[in-house]
Gaussian input, Z-matrix of N, CA and C with variables (Angstrom, degrees):
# hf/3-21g

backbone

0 1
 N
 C     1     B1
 C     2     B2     1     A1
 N     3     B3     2     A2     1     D1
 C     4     B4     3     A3     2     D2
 C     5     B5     4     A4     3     D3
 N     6     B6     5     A5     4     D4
 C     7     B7     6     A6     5     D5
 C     8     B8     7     A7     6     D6
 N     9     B9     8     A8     7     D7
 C    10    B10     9     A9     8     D8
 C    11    B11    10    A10     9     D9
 N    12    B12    11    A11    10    D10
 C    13    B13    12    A12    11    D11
 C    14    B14    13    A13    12    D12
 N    15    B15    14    A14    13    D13
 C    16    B16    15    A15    14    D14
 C    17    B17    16    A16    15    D15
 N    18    B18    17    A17    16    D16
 C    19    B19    18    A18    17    D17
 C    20    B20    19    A19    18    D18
 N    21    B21    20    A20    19    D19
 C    22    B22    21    A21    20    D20
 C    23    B23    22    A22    21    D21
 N    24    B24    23    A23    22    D22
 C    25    B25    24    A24    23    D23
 C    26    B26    25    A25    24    D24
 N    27    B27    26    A26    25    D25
 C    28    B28    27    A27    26    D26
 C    29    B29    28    A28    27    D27
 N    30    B30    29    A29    28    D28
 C    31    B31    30    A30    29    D29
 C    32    B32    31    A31    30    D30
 N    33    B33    32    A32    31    D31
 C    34    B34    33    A33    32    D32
 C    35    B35    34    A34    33    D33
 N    36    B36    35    A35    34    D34
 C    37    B37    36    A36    35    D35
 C    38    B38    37    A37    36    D36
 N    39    B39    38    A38    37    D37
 C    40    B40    39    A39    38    D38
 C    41    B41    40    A40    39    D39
 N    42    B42    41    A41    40    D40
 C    43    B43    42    A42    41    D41
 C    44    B44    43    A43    42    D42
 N    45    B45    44    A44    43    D43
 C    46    B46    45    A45    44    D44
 C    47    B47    46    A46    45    D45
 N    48    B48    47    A47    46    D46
 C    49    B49    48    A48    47    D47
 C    50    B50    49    A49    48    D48
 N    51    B51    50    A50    49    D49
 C    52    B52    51    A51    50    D50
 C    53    B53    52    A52    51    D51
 N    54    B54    53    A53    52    D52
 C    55    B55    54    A54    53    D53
 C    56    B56    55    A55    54    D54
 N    57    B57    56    A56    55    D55
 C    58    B58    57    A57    56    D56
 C    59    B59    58    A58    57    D57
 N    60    B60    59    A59    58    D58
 C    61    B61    60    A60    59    D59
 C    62    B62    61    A61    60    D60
 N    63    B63    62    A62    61    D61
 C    64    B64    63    A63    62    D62
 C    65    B65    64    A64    63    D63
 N    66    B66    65    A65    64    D64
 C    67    B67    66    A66    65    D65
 C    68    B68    67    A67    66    D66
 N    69    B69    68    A68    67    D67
 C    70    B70    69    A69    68    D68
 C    71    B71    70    A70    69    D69
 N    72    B72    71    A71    70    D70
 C    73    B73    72    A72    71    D71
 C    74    B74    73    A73    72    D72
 N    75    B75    74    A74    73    D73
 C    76    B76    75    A75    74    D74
 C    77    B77    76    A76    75    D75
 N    78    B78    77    A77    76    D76
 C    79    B79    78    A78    77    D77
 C    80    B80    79    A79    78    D78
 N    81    B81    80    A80    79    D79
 C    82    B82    81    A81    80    D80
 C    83    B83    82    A82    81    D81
 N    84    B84    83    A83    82    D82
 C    85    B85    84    A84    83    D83
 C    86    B86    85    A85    84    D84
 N    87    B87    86    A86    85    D85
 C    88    B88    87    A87    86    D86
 C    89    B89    88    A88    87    D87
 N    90    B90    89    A89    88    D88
 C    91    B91    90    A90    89    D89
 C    92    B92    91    A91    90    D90
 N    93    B93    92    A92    91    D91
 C    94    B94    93    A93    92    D92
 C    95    B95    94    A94    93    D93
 N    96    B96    95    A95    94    D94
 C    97    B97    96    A96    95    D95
 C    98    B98    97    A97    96    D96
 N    99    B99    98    A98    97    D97
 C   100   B100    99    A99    98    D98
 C   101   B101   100   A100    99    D99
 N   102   B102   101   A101   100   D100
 C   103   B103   102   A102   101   D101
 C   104   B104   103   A103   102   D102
 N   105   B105   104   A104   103   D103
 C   106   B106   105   A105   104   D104
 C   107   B107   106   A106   105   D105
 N   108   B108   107   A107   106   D106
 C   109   B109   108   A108   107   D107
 C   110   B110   109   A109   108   D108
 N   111   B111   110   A110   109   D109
 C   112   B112   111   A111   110   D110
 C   113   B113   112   A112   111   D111
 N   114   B114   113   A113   112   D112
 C   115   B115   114   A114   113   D113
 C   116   B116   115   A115   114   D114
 N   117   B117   116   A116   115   D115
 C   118   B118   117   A117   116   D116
 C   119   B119   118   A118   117   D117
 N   120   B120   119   A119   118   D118
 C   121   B121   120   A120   119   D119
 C   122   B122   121   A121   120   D120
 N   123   B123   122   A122   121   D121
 C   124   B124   123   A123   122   D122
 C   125   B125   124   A124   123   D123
 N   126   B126   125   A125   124   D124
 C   127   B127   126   A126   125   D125
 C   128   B128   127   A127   126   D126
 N   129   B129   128   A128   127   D127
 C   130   B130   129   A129   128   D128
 C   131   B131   130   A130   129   D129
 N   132   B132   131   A131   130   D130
 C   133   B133   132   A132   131   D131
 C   134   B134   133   A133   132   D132
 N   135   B135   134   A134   133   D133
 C   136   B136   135   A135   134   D134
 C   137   B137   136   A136   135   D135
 N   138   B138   137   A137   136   D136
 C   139   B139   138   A138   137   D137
 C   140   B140   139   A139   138   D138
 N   141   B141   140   A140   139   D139
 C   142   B142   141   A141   140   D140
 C   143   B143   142   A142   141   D141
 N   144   B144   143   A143   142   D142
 C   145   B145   144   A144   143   D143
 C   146   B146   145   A145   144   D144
 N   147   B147   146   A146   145   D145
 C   148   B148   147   A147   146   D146
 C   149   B149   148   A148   147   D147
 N   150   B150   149   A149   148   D148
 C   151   B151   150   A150   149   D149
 C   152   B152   151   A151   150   D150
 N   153   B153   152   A152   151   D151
 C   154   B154   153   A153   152   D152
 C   155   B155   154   A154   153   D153
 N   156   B156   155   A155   154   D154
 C   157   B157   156   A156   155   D155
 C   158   B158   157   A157   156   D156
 N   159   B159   158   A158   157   D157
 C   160   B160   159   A159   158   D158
 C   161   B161   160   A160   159   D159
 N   162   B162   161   A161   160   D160
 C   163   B163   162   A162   161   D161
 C   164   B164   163   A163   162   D162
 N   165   B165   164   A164   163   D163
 C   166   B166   165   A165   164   D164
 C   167   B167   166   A166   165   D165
 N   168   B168   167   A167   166   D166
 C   169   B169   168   A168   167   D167
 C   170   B170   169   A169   168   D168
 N   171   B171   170   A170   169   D169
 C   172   B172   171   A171   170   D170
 C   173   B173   172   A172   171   D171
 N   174   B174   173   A173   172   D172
 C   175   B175   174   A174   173   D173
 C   176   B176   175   A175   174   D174
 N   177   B177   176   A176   175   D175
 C   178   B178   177   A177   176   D176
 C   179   B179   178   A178   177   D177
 N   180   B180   179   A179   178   D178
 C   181   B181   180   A180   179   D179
 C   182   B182   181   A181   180   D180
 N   183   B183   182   A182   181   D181
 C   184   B184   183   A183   182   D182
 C   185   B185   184   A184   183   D183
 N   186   B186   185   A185   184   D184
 C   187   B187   186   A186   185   D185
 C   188   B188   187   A187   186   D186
 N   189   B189   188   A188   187   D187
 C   190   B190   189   A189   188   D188
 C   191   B191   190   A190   189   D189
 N   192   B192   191   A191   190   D190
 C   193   B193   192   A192   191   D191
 C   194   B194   193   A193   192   D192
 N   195   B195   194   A194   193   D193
 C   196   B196   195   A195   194   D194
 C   197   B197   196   A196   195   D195
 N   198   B198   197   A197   196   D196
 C   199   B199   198   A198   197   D197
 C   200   B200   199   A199   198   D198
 N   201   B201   200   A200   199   D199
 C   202   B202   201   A201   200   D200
 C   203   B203   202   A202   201   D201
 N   204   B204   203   A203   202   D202
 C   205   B205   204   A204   203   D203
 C   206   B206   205   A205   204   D204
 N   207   B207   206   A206   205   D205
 C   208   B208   207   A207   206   D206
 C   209   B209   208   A208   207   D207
 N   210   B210   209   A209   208   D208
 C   211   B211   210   A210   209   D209
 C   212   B212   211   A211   210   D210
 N   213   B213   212   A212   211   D211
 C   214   B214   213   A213   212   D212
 C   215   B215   214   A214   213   D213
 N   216   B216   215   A215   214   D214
 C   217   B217   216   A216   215   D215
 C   218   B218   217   A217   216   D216
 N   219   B219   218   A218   217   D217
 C   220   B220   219   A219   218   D218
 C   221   B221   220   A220   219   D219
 N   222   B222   221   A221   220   D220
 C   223   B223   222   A222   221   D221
 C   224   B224   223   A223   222   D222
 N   225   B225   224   A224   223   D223
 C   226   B226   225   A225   224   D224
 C   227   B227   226   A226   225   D225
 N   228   B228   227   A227   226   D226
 C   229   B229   228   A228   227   D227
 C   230   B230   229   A229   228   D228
 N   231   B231   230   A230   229   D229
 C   232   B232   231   A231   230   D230
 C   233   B233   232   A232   231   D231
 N   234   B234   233   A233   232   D232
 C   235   B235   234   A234   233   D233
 C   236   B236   235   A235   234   D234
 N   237   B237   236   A236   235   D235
 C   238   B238   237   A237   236   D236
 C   239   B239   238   A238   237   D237
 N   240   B240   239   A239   238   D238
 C   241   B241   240   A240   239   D239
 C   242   B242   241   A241   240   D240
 N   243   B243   242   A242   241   D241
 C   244   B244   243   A243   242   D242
 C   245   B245   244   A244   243   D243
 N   246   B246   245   A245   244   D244
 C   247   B247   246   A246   245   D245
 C   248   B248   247   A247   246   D246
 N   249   B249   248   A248   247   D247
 C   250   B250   249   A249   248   D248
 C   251   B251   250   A250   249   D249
 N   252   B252   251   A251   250   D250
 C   253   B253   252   A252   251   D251
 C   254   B254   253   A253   252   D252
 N   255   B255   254   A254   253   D253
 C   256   B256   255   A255   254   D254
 C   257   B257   256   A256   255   D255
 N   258   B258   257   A257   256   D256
 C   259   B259   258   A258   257   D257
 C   260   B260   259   A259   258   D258
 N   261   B261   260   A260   259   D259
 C   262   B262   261   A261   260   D260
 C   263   B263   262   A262   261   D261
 N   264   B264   263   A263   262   D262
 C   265   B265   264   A264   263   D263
 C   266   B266   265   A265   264   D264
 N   267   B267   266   A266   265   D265
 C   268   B268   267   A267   266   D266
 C   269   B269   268   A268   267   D267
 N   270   B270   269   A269   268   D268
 C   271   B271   270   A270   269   D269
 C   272   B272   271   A271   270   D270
 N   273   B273   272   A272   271   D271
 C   274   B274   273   A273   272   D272
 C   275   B275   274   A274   273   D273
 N   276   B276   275   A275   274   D274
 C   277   B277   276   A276   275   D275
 C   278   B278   277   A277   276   D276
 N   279   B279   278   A278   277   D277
 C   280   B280   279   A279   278   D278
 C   281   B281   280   A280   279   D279
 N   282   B282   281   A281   280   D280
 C   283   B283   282   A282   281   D281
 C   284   B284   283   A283   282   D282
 N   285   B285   284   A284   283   D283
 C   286   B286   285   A285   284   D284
 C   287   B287   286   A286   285   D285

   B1=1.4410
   B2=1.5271
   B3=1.1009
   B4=1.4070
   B5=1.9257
   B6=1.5471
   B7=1.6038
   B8=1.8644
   B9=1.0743
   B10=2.0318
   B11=1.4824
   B12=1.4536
   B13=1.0904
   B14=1.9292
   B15=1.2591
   B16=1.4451
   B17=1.8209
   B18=1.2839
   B19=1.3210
   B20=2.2286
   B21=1.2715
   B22=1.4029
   B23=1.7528
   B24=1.5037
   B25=1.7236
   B26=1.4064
   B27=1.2623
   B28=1.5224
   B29=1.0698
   B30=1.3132
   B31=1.6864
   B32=1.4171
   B33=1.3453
   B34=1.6288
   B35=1.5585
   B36=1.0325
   B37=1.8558
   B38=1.8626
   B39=1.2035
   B40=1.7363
   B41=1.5394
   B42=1.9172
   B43=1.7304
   B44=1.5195
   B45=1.2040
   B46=1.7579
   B47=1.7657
   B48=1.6438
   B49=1.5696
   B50=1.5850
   B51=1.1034
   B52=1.8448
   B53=1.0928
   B54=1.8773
   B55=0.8542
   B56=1.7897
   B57=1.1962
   B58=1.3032
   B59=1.8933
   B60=1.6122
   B61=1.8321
   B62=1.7109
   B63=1.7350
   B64=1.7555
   B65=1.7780
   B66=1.3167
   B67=1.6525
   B68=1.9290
   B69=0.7073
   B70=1.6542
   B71=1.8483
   B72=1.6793
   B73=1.6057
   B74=1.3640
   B75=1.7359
   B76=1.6639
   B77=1.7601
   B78=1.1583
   B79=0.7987
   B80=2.0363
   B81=1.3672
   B82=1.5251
   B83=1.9953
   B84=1.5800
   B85=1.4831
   B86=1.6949
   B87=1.6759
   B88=1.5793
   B89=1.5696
   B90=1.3746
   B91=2.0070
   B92=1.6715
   B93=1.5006
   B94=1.5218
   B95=1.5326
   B96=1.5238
   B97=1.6986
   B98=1.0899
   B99=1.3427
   B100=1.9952
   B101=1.5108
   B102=1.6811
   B103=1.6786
   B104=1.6165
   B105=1.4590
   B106=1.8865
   B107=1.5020
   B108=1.0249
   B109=1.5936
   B110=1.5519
   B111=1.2072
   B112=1.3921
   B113=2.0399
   B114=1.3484
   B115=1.4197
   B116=1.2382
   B117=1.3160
   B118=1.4037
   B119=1.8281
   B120=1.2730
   B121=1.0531
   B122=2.1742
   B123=1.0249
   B124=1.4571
   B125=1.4004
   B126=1.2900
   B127=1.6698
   B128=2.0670
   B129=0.9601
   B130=1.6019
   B131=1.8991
   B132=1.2991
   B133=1.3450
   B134=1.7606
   B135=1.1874
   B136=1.5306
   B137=2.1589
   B138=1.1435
   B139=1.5662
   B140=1.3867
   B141=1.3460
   B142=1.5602
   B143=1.9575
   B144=1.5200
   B145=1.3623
   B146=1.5756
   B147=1.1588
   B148=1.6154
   B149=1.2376
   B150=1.6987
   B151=1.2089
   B152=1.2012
   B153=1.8330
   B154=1.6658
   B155=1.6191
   B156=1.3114
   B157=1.7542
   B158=1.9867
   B159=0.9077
   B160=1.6426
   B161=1.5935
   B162=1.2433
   B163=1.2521
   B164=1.1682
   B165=1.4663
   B166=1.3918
   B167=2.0580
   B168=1.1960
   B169=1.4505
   B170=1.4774
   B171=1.3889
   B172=1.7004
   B173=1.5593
   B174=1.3518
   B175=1.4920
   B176=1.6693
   B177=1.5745
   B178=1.4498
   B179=1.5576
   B180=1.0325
   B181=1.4690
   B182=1.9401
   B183=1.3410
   B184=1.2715
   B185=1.0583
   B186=1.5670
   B187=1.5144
   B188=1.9730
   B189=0.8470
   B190=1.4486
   B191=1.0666
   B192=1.6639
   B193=1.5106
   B194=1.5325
   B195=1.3460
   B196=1.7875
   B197=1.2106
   B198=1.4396
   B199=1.5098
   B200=2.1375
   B201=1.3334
   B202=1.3156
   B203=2.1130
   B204=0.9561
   B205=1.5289
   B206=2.0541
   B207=1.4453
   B208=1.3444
   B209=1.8326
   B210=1.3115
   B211=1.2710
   B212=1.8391
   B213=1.5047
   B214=1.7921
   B215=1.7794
   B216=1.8232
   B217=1.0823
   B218=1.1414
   B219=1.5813
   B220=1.3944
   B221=1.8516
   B222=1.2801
   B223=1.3774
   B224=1.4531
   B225=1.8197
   B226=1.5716
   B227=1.4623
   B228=1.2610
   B229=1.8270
   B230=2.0365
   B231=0.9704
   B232=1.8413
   B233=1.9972
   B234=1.8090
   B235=0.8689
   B236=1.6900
   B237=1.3923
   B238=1.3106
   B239=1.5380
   B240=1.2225
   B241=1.3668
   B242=1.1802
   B243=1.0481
   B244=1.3469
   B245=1.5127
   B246=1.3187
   B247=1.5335
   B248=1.7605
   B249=1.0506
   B250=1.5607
   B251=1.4867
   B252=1.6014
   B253=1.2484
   B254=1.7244
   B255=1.6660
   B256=1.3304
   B257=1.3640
   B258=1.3087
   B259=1.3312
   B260=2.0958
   B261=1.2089
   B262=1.5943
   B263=1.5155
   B264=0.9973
   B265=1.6063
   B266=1.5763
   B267=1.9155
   B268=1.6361
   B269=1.5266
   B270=1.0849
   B271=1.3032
   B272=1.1620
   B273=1.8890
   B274=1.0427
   B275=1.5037
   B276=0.8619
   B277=1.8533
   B278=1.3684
   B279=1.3259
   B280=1.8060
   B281=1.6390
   B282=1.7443
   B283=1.5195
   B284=1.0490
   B285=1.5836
   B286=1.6597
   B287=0.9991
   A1=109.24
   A2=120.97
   A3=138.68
   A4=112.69
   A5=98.53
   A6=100.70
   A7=104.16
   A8=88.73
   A9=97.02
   A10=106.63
   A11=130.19
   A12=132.91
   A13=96.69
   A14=110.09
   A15=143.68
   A16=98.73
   A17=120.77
   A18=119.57
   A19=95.07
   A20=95.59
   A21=110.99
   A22=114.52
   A23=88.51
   A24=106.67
   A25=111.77
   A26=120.19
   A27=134.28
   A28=131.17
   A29=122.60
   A30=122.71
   A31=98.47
   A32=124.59
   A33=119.07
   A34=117.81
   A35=100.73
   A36=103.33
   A37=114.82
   A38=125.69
   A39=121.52
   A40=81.75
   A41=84.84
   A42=119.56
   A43=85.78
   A44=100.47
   A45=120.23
   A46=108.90
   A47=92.70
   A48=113.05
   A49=110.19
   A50=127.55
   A51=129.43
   A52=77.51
   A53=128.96
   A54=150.49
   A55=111.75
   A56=104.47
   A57=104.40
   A58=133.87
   A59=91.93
   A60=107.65
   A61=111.38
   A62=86.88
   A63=82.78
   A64=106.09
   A65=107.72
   A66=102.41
   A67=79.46
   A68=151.27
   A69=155.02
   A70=99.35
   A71=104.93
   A72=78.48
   A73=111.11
   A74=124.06
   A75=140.28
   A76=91.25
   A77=124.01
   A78=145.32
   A79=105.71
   A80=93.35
   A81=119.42
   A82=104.56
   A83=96.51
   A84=111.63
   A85=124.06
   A86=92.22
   A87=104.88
   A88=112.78
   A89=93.25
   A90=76.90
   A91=89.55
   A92=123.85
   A93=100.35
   A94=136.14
   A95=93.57
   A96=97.91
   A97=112.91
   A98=140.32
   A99=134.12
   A100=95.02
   A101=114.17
   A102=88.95
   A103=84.03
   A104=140.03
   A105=108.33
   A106=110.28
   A107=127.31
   A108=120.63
   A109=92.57
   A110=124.90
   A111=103.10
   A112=110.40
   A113=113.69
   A114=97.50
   A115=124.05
   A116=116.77
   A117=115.17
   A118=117.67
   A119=141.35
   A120=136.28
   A121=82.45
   A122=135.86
   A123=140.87
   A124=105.26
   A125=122.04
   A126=116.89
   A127=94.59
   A128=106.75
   A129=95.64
   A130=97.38
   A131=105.42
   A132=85.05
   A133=97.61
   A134=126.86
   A135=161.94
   A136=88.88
   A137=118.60
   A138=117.28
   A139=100.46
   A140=121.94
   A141=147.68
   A142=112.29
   A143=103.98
   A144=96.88
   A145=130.92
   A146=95.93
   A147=125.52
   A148=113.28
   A149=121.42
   A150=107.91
   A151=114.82
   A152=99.95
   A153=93.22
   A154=83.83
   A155=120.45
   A156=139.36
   A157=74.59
   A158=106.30
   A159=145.28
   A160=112.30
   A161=110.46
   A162=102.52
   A163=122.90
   A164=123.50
   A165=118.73
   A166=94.85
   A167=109.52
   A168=87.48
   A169=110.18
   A170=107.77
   A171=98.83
   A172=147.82
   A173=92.97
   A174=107.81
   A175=105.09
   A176=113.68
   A177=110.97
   A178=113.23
   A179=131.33
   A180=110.97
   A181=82.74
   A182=113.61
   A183=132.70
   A184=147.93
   A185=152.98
   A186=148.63
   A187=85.17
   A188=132.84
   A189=148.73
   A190=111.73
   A191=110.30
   A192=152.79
   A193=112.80
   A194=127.42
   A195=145.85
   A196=86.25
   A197=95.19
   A198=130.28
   A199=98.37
   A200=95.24
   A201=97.27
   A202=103.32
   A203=117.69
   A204=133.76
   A205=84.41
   A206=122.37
   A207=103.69
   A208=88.80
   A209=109.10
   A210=131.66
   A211=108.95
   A212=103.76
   A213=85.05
   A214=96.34
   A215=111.36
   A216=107.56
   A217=101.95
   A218=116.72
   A219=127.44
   A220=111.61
   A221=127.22
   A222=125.30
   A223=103.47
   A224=105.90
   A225=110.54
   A226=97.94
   A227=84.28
   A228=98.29
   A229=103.00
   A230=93.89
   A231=110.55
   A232=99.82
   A233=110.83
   A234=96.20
   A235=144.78
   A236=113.91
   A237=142.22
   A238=105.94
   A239=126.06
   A240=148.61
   A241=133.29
   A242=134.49
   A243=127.58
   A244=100.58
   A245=126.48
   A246=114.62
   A247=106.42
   A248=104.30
   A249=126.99
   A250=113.95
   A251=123.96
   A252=96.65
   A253=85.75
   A254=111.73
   A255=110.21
   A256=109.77
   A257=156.19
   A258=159.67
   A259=112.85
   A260=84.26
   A261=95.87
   A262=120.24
   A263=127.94
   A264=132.34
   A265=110.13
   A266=100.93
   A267=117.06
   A268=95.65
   A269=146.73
   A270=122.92
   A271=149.55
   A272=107.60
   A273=147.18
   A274=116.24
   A275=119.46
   A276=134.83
   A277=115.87
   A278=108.13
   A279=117.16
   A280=110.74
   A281=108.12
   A282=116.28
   A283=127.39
   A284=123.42
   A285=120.50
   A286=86.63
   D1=107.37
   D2=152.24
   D3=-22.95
   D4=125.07
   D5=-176.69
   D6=-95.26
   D7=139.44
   D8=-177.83
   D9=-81.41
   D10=113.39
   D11=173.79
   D12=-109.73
   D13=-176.00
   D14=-175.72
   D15=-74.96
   D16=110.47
   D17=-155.18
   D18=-86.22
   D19=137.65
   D20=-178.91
   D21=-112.63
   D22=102.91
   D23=-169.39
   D24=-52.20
   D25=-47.85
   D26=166.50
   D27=-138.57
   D28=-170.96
   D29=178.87
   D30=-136.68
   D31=130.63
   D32=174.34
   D33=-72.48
   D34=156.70
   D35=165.92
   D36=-31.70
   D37=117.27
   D38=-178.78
   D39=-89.59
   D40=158.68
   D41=-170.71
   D42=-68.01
   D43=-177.00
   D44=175.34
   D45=-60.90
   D46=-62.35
   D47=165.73
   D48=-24.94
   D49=-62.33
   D50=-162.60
   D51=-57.17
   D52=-83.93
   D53=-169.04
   D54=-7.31
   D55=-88.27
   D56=160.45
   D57=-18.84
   D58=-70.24
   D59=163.83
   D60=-19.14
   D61=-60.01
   D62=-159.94
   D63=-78.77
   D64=-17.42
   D65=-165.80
   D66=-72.91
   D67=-53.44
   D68=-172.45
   D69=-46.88
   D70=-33.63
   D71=-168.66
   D72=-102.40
   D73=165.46
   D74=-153.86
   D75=-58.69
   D76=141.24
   D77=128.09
   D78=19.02
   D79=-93.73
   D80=-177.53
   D81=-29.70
   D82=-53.64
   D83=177.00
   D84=-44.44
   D85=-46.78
   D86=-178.65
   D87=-71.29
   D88=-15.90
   D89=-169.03
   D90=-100.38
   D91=-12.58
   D92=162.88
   D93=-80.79
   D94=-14.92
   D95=160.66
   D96=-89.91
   D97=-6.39
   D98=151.73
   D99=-52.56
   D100=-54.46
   D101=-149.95
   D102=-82.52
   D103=-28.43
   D104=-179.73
   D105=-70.01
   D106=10.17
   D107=179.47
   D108=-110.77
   D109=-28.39
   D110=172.48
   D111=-99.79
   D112=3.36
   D113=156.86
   D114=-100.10
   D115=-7.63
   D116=157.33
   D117=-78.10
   D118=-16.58
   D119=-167.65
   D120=-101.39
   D121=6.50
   D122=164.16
   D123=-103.18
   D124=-33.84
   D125=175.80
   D126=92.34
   D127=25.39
   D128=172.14
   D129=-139.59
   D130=146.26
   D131=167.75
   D132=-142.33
   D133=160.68
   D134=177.41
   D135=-33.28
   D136=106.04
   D137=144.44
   D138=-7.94
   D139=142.27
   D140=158.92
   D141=59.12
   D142=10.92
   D143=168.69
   D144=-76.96
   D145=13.70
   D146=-164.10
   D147=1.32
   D148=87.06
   D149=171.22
   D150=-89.74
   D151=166.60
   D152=-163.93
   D153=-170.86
   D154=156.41
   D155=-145.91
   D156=-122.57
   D157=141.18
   D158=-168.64
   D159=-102.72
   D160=130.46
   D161=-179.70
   D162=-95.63
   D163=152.39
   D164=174.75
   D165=132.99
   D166=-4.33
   D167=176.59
   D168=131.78
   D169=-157.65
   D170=155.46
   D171=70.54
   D172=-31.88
   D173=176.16
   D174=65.13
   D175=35.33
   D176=175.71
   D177=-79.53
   D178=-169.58
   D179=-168.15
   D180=171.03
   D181=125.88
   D182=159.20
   D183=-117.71
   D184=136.92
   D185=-111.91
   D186=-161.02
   D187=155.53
   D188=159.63
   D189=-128.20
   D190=111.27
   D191=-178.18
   D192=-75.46
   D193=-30.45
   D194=-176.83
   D195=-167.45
   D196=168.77
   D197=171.23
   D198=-44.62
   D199=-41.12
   D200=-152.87
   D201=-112.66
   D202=1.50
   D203=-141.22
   D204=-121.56
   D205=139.41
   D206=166.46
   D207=-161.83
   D208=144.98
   D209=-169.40
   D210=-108.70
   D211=112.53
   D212=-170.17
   D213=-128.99
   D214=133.63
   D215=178.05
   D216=-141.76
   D217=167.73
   D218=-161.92
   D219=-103.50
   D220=117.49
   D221=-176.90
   D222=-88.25
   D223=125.43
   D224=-167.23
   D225=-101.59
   D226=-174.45
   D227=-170.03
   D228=-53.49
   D229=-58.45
   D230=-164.27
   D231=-64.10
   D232=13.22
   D233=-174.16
   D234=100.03
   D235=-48.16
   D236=171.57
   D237=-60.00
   D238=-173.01
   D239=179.78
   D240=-137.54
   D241=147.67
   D242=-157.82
   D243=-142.43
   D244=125.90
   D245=-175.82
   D246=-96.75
   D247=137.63
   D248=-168.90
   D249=-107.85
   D250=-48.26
   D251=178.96
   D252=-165.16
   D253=173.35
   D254=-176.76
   D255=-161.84
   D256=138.00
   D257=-175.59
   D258=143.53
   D259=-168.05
   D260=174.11
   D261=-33.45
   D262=127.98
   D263=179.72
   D264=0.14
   D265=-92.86
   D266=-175.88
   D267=-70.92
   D268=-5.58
   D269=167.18
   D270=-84.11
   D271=-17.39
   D272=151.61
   D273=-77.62
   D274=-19.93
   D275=161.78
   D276=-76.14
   D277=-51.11
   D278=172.12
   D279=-51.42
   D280=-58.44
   D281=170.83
   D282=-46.27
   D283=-27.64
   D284=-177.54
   D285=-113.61

């Protein structure tokens, strides 16, 4: 059963930087951040992706892609999303 989060109308254009992140990550990685970018733009997302809003400010907000894999983007004023950074746990934490 699918968990009900806060439904996300869009995602803005990512910096060069994201861009980069994901062309770097396996294969396997990229098609699990297609389907969390498209269960968050449905408002349901996958058992154990535990999203959860980040501290420190910002409106950052994070999704877990693998055990080890984590996707972190910023919720703007108008609502939408903006993807910020993506890879290994602290490394994708360090980036945003």
């Amino acid at each position: 059963m699918n968990v009900p989060v806060a439904r996300i109308p869009a995602f803005e254009e990512p910096a060069g930087q994201f861009r980069q992140q994901v062309k770097r990550l396996p294969r396997r990685i990229q098609r699990e951040l297609t389907t969390a970018i498209d269960e968050l733009l449905a408002g349901t997302l996958t058992p154990g992706r535990r999203y959860e809003k980040l501290r420190g400010g910002g409106e950052l907000h994070s999704v877990r892609l693998t055990r080890n894999y984590r996707f972190v983007f910023q919720i703007l004023e108008n609502g939408n999303a903006k993807p910020v950074a993506v890879g290994p746990h602290d490394e994708a934490y360090r980036s945003a």
